[in-house]
C-alpha positions in Angstrom: 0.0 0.0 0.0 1.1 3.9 -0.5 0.7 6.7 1.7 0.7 10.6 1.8 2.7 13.2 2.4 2.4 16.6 3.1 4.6 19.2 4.3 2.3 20.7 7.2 2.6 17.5 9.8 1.9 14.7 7.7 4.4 11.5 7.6 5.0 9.5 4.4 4.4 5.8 6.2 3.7 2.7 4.7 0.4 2.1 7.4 -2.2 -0.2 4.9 -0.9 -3.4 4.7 -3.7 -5.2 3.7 -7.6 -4.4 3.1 -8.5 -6.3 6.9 -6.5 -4.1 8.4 -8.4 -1.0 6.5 -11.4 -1.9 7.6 -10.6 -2.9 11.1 -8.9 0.0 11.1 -12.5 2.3 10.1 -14.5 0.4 12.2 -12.8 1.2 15.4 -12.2 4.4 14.6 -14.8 5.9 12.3 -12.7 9.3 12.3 -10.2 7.6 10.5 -12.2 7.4 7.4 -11.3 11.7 7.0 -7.5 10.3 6.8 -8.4 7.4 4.1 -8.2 8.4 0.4 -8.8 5.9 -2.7 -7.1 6.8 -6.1 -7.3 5.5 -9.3 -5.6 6.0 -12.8 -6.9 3.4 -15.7 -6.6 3.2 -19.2 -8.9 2.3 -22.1 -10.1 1.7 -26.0 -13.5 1.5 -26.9 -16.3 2.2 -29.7 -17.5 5.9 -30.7 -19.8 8.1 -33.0 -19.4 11.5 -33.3 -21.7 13.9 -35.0 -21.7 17.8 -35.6 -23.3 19.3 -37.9 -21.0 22.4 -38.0 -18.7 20.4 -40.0 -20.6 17.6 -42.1 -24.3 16.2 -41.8 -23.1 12.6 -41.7 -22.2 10.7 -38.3 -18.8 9.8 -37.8 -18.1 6.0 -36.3 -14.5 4.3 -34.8 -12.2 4.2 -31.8 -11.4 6.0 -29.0 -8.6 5.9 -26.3 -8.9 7.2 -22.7 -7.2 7.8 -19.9 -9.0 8.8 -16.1 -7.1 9.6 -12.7 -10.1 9.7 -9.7 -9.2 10.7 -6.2 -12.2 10.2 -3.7 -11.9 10.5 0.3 -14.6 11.2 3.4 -14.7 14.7 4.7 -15.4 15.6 8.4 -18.7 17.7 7.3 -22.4 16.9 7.6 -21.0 14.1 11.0 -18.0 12.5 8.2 -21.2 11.4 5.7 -20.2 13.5 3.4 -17.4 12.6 0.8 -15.2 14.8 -2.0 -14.4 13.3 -5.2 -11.9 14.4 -8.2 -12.3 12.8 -11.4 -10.9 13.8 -14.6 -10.4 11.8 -17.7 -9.2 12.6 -21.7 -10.1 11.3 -24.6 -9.4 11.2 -28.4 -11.3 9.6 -31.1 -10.2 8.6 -34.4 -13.3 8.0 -36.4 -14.7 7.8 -40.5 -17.9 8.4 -42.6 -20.4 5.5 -43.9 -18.6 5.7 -47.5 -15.1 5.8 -45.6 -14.1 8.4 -48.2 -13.4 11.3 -44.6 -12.2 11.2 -41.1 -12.4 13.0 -38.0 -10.0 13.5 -35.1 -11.0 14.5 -32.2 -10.5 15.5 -28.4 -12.2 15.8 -25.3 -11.1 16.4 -22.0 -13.2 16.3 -18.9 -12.6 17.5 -15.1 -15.1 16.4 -12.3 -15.5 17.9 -9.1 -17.9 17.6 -6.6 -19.4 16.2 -2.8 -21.6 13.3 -2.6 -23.5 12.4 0.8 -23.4 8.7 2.1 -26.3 7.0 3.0 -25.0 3.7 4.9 -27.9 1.3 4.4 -25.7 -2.1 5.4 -22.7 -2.8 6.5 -20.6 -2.6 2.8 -23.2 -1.4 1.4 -24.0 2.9 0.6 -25.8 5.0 -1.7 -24.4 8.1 -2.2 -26.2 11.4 -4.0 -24.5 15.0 -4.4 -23.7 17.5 -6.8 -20.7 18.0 -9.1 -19.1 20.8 -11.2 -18.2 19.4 -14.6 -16.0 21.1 -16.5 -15.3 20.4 -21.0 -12.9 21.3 -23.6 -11.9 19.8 -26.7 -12.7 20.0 -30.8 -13.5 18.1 -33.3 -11.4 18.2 -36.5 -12.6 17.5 -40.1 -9.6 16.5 -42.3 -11.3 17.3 -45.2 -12.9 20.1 -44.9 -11.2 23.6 -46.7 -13.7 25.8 -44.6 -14.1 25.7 -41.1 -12.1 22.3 -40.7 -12.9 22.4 -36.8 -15.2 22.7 -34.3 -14.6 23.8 -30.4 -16.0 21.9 -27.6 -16.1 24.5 -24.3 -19.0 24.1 -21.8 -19.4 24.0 -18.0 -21.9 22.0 -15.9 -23.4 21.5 -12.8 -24.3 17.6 -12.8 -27.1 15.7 -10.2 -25.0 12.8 -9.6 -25.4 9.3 -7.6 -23.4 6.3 -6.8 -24.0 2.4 -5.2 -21.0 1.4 -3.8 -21.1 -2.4 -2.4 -17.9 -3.9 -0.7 -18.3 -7.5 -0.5 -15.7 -10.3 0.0 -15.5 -13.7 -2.3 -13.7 -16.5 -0.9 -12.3 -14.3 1.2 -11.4 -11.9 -1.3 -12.0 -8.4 -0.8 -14.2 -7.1 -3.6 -15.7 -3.8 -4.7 -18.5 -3.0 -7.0 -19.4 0.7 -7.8 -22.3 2.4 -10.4 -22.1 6.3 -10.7 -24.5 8.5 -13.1 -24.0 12.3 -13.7 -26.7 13.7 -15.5 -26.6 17.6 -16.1 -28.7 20.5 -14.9 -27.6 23.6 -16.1 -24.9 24.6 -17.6 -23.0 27.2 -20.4 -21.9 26.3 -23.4 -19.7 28.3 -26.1 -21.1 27.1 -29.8 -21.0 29.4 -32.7 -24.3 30.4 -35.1 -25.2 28.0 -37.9 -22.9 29.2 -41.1 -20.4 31.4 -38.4 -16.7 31.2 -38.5 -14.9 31.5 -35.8 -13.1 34.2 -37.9 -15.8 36.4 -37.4 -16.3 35.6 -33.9 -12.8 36.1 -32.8 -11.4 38.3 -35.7 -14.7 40.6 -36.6 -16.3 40.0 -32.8 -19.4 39.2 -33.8 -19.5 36.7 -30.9 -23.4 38.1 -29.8 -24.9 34.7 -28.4 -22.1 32.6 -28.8 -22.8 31.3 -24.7 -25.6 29.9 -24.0 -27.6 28.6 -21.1 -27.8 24.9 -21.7 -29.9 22.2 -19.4 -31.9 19.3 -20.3 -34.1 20.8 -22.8 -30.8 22.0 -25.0 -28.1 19.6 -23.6 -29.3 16.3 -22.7 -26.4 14.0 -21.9 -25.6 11.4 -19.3 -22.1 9.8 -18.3 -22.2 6.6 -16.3 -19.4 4.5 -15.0 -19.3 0.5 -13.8 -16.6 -0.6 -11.7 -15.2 -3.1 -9.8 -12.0 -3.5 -7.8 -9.9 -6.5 -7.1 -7.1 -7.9 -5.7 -3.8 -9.4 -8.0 -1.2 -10.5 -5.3 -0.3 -7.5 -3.7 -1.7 -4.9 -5.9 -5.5 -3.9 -6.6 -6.8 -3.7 -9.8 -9.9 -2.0 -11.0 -11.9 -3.0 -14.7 -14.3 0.2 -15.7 -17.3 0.0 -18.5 -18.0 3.8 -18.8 -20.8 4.9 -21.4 -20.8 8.9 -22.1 -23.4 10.2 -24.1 -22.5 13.9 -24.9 -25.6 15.4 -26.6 -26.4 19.2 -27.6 -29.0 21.4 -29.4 -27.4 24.9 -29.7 -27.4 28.1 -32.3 -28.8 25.9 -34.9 -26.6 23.0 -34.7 -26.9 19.8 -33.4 -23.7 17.8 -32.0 -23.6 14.3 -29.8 -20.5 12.2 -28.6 -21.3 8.7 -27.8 -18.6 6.4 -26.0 -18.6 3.1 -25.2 -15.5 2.2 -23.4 -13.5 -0.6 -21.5 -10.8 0.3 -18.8 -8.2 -1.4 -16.6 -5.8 0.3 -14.0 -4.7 0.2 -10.3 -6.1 1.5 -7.0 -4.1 2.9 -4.3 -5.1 3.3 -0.6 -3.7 6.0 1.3 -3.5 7.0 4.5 -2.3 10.1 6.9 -0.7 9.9 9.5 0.0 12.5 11.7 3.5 12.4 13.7 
């Protein structure tokens, strides 16, 4: 197991030697959960279709790589029920028309921040629901196209989001299974006018409505996430189905991103400790 260190009191030792000893560890002390942090960082491949009518009418299908780094831990607010979790994750897509005869390239990359509260139903059992801020940039680039080859991706959200997190051992293996969805509320979003170049918004500043107010009647898109965690000797692995569906209806134009990808990557456990 790792561990933390921080300049302000906080002692690099190597505390979590095994997942019993985590848990025994929480149960006698519940204030130790503010001192326990999980991190991920997993890789993946995966199927998507991209679509934006700024550049071309048709819908663009292939592959995509991505790569996601989550931090989550317990806070002491709201009695220690209430957790913080970081998530970001980048993708890019390489992707071609129905005739093959034009390809896209393109990139997203996504930052997820937010508090969830814990509902302990069981024991290793908890539903959690909260609120995150969901921040997006990227493009999509036509490599055909003479005029206007690109289009930007810039838009900020406030997501609803929930989890079920289940900790479970098999043959005395210590298992985790976790389902999150974050839908979004309300949000902005930068998209130019049907038939605008970004030359005139940025060289001519004709940039009038550019942002717009975007929630589920405009933007309706949904990212959720299946995961479970493992054990491999002494390490802890973690497999990951995530399916993001990135839809919008702005200025005319009509966009959507739709992923379906498979991950694989390791989970740390750290702990402070104060000296």
């Amino acid at each position: 197991m790792a561990c933390l260190c921080t300049a302000g009191g906080i002692k690099a030792q190597d505390t979590l030697r095994t997942e019993r000893q985590a848990v025994e560890m929480l149960q006698a002390a519940p204030e130790a959960r503010t001192r326990f942090t999980t991190r991920a960082t997993m890789y993946g491949a995966g199927f998507t279709n991209v679509y934006d009518t700024y550049l071309s009418p048709q819908e663009y299908k292939g592959i995509e790589f991505r790569i996601s780094r989550e931090s989550m831990r317990m806070t002491r607010w709201m009695d220690g029920n209430l957790s913080l979790q970081s998530f970001f994750q980048g993708n890019v897509g390489y992707t071609h028309n129905h005739v093959d005869n034009n390809n896209t390239f393109s990139a997203l990359a996504n930052w997820n921040y937010g508090l969830h509260y814990n509902f302990r139903l069981a024991p290793g059992f908890r539903l959690l629901a909260g609120g995150v801020a969901d921040l997006n940039g990227g493009f999509v680039w036509n490599l055909r196209n003479g005029n206007n080859p690109a289009s930007a991706r810039a838009y900020i959200n406030l997501d609803a989001s929930g989890m079920a997190i289940w900790d479970l051992r098999i043959k005395n293996r210590p298992i985790t299974l976790r389902y999150q969805v974050n839908l979004p509320v309300a949000g902005v979003m930068f998209s130019p006018h049907y038939g605008q170049s970004y030359y005139e918004i940025f060289s001519l500043g004709n940039a009038g409505g550019v942002v717009r107010f975007t929630s589920l009647h405009n933007q309706p898109s949904l990212r959720q996430m299946l995961t479970v965690d493992f054990p491999v000797r002494k390490a802890r692995m973690r497999l990951a189905y995530v399916w993001d569906a990135q839809q919008s209806r702005v200025n005319g134009l009509r966009t959507h991103a739709y992923s379906h990808v498979f991950m694989i990557g390791f989970v740390r456990h750290l702990y402070k400790v104060k000296y």
